[in-house]
N, C-alpha and C positions, 0 to 999 in steps of 0.2 A: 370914382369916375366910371367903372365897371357900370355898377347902376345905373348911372345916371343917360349913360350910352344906353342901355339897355332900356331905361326908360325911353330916349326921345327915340330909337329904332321901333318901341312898339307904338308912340305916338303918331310917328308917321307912317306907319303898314296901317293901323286903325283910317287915319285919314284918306289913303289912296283908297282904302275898300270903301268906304262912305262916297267916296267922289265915282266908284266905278259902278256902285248901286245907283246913284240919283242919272250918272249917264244912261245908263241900261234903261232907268225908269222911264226917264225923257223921251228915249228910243222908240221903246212901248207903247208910249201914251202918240206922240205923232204918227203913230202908223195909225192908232184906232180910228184918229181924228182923219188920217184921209180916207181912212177905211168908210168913215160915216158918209165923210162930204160925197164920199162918192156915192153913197146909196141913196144919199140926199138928189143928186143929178138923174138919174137913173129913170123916171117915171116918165120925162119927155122924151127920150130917146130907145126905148125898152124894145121896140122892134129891131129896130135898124141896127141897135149895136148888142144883140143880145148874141151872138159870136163873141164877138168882142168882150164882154163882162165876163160871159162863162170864162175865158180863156183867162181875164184879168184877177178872176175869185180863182182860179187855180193856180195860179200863179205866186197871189197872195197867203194863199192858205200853205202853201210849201213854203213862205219866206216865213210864214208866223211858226211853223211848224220847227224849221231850221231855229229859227229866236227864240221858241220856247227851247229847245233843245239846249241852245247855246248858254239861256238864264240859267236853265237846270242847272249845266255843268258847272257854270258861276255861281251860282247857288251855294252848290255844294263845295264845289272851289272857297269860295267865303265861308262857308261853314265850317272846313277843316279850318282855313285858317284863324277862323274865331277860334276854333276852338285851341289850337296851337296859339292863340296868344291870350285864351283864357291858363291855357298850362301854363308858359309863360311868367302869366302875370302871378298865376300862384306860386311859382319857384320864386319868382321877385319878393313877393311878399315873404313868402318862406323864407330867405335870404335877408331881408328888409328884417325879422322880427328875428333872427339870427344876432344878426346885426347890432342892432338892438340892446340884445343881451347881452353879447359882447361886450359890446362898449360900456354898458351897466355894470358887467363886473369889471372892465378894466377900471371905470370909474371908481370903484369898490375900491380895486384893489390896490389902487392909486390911492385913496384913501387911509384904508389900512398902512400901506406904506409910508407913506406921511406920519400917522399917527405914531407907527413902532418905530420912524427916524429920531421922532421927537422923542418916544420914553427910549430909544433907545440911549441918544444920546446923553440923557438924561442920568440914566444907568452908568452910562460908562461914566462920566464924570463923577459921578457918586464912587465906584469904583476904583477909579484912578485917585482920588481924593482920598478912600481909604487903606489904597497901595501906598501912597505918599506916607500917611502916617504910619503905616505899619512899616514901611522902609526905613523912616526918622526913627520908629523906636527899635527896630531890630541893626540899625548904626549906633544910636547912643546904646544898646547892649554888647553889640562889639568891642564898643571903646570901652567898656565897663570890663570886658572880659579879658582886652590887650589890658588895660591898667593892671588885672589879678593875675594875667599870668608876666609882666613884669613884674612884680610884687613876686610872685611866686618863684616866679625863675631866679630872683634877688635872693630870695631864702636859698632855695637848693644850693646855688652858689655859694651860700655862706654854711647851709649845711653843708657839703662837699669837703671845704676846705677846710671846716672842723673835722670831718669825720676825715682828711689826708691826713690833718696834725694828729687824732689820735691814733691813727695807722702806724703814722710813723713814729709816732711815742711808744706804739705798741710791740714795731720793729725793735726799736732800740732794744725796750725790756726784755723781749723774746733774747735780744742776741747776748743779754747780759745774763738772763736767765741760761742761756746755754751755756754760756760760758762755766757761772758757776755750777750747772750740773757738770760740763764736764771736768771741771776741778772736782767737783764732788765723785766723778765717776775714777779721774785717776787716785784719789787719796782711795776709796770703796779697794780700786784694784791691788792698791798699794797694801792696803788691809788685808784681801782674801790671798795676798801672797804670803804676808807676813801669818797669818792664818794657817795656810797650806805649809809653810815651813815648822808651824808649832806642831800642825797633825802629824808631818813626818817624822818631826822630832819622840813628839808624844809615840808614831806607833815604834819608834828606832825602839823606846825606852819599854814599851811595850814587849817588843820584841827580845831586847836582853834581858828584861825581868822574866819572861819566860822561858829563854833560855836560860836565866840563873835558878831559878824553881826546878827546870827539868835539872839542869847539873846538879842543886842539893838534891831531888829527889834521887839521882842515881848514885850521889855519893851515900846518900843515907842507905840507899840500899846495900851500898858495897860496904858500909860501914856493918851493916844489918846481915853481911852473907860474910865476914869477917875476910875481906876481901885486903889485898898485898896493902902495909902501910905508904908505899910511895903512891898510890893513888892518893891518899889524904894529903898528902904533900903536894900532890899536884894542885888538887881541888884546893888547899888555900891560899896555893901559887896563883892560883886563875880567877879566885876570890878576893884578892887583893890587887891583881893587876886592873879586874873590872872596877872596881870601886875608888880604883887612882884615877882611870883616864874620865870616871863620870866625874866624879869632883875638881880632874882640871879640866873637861872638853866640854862636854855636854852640859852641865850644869850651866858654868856663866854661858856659855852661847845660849842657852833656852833663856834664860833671866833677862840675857839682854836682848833679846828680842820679843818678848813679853815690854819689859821694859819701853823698847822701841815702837811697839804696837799701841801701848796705852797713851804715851808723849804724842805718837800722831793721831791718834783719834784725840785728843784733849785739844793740840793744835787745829785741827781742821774744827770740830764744835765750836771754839775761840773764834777761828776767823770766820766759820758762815753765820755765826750767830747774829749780827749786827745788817748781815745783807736779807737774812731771812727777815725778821724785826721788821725792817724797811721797804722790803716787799710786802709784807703782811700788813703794814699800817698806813703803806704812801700808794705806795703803786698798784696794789689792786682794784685799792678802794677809788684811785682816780680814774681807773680805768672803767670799773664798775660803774659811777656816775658819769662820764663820758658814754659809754654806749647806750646807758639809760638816755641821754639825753640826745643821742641819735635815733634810737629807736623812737623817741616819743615823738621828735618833730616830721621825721621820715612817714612814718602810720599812715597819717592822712593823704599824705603827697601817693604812696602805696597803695590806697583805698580807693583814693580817684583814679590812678592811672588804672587798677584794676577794673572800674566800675566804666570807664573812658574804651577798654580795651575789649570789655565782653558786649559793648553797646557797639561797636567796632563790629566785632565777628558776628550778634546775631544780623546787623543789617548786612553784612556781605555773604553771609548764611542766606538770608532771605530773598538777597538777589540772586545768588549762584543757584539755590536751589531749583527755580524753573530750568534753567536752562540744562543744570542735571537729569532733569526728568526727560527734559526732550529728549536731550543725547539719549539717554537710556531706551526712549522709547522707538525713536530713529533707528537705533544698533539691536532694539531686541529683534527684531522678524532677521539681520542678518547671521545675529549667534544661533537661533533658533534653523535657520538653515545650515550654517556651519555646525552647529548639533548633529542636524538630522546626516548630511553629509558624510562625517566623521564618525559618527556610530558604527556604521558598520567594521570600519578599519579599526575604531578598537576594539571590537568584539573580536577581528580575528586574533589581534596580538594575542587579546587574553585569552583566547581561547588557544592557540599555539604554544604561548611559553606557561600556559598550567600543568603542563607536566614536567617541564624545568623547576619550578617553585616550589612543586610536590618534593622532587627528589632533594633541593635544596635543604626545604625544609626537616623534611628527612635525615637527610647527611647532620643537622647542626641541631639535631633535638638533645643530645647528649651534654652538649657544649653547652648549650645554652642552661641548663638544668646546674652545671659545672660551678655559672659563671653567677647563676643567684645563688649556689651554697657560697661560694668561694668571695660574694659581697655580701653575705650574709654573716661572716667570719670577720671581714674586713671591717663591718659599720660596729658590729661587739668592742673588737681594739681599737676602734677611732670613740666610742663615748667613751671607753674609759680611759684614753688619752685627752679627750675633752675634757674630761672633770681635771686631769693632773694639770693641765694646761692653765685651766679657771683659777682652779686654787694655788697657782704658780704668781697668775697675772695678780690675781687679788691679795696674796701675800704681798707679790711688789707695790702694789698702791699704796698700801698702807703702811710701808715702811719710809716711805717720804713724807716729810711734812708737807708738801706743795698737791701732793697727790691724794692725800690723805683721804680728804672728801667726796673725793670720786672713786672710792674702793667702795663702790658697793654689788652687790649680788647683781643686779637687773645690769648698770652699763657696761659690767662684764664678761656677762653671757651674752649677751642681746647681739651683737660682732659676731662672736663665735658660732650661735646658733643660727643665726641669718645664714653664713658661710656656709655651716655644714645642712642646712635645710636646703639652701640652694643647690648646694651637688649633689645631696640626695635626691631633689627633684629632677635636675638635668638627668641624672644616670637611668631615674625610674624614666623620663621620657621617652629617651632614646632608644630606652630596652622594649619598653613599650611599644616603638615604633617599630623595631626590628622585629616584635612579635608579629603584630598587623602585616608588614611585608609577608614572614614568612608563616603567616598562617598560628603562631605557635603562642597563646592565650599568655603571658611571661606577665604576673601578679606578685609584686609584694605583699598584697596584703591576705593572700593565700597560704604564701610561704611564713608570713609570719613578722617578716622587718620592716613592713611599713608601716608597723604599730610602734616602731622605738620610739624611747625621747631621746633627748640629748640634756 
């Protein structure tokens, strides 16, 4: 509409200049025409009105003069604004061919849009068609994988409750097992009593055979230095009162507790013999094949939750990690300040208490030199309590039948040595540490002990 105004504005400025040129023409041309007529008159009257004419060609000739004037200025008047609506008409144009292009590309691109609605559309329904099926088959795998892990959860369940029953089978035995170790342990005690009463018999008897050796020895000698005969008299007084009271006192008491010691170790071999048997042929071996067959069905249920659990952590690894990094990189310019900050404050400390640490050090050089001989002495009586220990443990294994198998060298050191490795490390740490505080290098393996074995 802009245009179109703009067009009929300059259509009709064109038309009033056109209509004010042919007036002005008009104008011109009947002046000339009376101009003539009148020189045409002029020959009959030349005398008489020749005042008159002069006055009337002056008159004329300043009205032509004012008119040319007046064209000129119209003239030029008209010629600005030609040319002002020659500018005009070129902005119009220019605008018009604008225009034009405009509309050419909105056509375009009206076009193009049309086109990419239609492949769009096109697109998406191919897309949504291949969401659908990948939806139907990522549902029928769900259901595939609800079905297996009901199935599965059905096993665990059924493993569970096998692996409670042999739990509890295993409770029982354990506490039947206890049992008989500790019958086994009171008849043992009963033995090392009956034992302990033979050794103090044995060393009683010990003990008056060498008091009867030393009394012949001194009789023989007083026999030998013809010493008073009531000594011999005495000597076979005391000779025969010892050899009364051993053949009524001592003698049956030792016999019958020999006696008594052989009947209960023959008794107690009688009655564990039949529960040993029965543990050796039922109950281990049921228990043997029960955990075999826990472990076997467990493995894989073990395998997956394992394979389930590290598939787990690297994705939550993978997520966590960026946003580790940010923090990290967010906080480093303000550690980095609180660095710069803080330095100085601890250079003073350190520099203040260095001659605190000096003298410390100092004071505890002695002590400390003290304390690696004095565990240098210590770790000597602890291996060779370690071995007495080892071959204490390993003698008792092997004296049980239940144990038997496991009395070997590696399962019973491997405890022992772990134990004493570990305190040997803690102690080396801490002394270690206490060197570093106080300046003072504290090496085992200078000194020599942290080359033992055990």
């Amino acid at each position: 509409m802009d245009i179109l105004n703009r067009r009929s504005a300059g259509a009709s400025s064109s038309g009033f200049m056109a209509a004010l040129k042919l007036f002005i023409f008009t104008v011109f041309i009947s002046l000339i025409l009376t101009h003539i007529r009148a020189d045409a008159d002029s020959p009959f009257s030349v005398v008489d009105d020749e005042v008159q004419v002069s006055r009337s060609d002056g008159s004329d000739s300043v009205l032509i003069e004012l008119l040319k004037s007046k064209i000129h200025t119209l003239e030029s008047h008209i010629e600005e604004k030609a040319q002002e609506i020659k500018r005009k008409d070129e902005v119009i144009a220019t605008k018009e061919k604008i225009i034009k292009e405009k509309s050419n590309s909105i056509t375009s691109l009206q076009n193009e849009i049309g086109s990419l609605q239609k492949k769009g559309t096109l697109a998406a329904e191919e897309q949504l068609g291949k969401a659908h099926a990948r939806a139907e088959e990522l549902e029928r795998q769900v259901e595939k994988l609800k079905t297996d892990i009901e199935v599965k959860t059905k096993e665990k369940d059924l493993f569970k409750a096998r692996e409670e029953e042999a739990v509890k089978k295993t409770v029982k035995l354990n506490a039947k097992v206890e049992s008989l170790q500790k019958v086994i342990d009171e008849q043992k005690t009963k033995l090392r009593k009956t034992e302990r009463a033979l050794h103090v018999a044995e060393d009683e008897l010990m003990k008056v055979k060498s008091e009867y050796t030393s009394k012949t020895r001194e009789l023989m000698e007083v026999h030998g230095a013809w010493l008073p005969p009531w000594l011999a008299v005495h000597f076979s007084h005391y000779q025969s009162l010892l050899e009364k009271n051993w053949n009524v006192h001592a003698r049956p008491a030792l016999e019958m507790a020999m006696q008594k010691a052989i009947e209960k170790k023959a008794q107690l071999e009688e009655w564990a013999a039949p529960h040993v048997e029965t543990m050796k042929t039922k109950w281990i071996p049921a228990l043997t094949e029960q955990w075999m067959v826990v472990k076997t069905n467990a493995e894989p249920h073990v395998q997956m939750l394992t394979m389930k659990t590290l598939e787990i952590y690297e994705v939550s690894k993978n997520t966590v990690t960026p946003h580790i990094i940010r923090v990290q990189e967010i906080a480093d310019p303000y550690f980095q300040e609180l660095r710069k900050f803080s330095k100085p404050y601890i250079d003073q400390v350190a520099t203040s208490t260095r001659p605190h640490v000096d003298k410390i050090r100092t004071t505890l050089k002695p002590y400390t030199k003290k304390a690696v001989h004095a565990y240098g002495k210590f770790l000597e009586s602890a291996t060779v309590y370690h071995h007495q220990v080892q071959d204490a443990v390993h003698e008792k294994l092997k004296s049980h039948e239940l144990t038997r198998p496991l009395a070997t060298r590696e399962l019973v050191c491997w405890e022992l040595c772990f134990l004493a490795l570990r305190f040997k490390m803690d102690l080396v740490f801490w002394l270690q540490v206490a060197g570093n505080v106080f300046g003072n290098s504290i090496s085992f393996v200078k000194e020599g002990y942290g080359n033992r074995k055990f």
